[in-house]
C-alpha positions in Angstrom: 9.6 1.6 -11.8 11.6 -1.7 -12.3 9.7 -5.0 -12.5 12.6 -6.5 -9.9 10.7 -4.4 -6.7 9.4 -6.5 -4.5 5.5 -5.5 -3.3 4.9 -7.6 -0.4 2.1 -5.5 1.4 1.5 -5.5 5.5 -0.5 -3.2 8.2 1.0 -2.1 11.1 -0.5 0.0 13.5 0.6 3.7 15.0 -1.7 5.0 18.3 -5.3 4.1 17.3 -4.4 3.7 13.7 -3.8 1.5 10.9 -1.4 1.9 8.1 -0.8 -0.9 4.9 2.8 -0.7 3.7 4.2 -2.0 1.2 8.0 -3.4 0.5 8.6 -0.8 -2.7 8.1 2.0 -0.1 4.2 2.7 -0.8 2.2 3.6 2.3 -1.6 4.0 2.7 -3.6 6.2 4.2 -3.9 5.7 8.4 -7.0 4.2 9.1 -9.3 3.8 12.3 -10.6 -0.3 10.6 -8.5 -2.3 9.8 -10.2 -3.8 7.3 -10.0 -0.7 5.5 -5.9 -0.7 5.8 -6.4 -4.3 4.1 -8.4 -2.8 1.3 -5.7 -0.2 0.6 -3.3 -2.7 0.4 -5.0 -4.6 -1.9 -6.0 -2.3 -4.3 -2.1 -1.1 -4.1 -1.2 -4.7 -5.4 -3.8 -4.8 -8.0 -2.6 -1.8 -9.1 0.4 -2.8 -9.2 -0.6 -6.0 -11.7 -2.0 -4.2 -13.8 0.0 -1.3 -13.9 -3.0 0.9 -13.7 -1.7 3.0 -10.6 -5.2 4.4 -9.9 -5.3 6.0 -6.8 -2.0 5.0 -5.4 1.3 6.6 -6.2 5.1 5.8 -5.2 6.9 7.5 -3.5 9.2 10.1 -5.2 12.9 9.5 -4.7 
């Protein structure tokens, strides 16, 4: 993936759930907490440091 993407994270919300999105096109799994949208977006941008990808993968294009 280039370095020049952008990963500016955010939650939005869908019916009774919460999603964290990301700018690059990364989306987490829907959650019921919030909190718990926050922490997937989190580790997404940590991931994303330190090029680890654990857990989270791009999307295919």
């Amino acid at each position: 993936m280039p370095e020049s993407v952008v990963h500016r994270t955010f939650t939005t919300e869908r019916g009774s759930f919460c999603l964290a999105r990301c700018d690059c096109g990364w989306t987490g799994m829907a959650r019921r907490a919030r909190s718990q949208a926050r922490a997937d977006a989190e580790r997404h941008l940590a991931a994303v440091r330190d090029d680890s990808g654990t857990g989270f993968e791009h999307p295919a294009e």
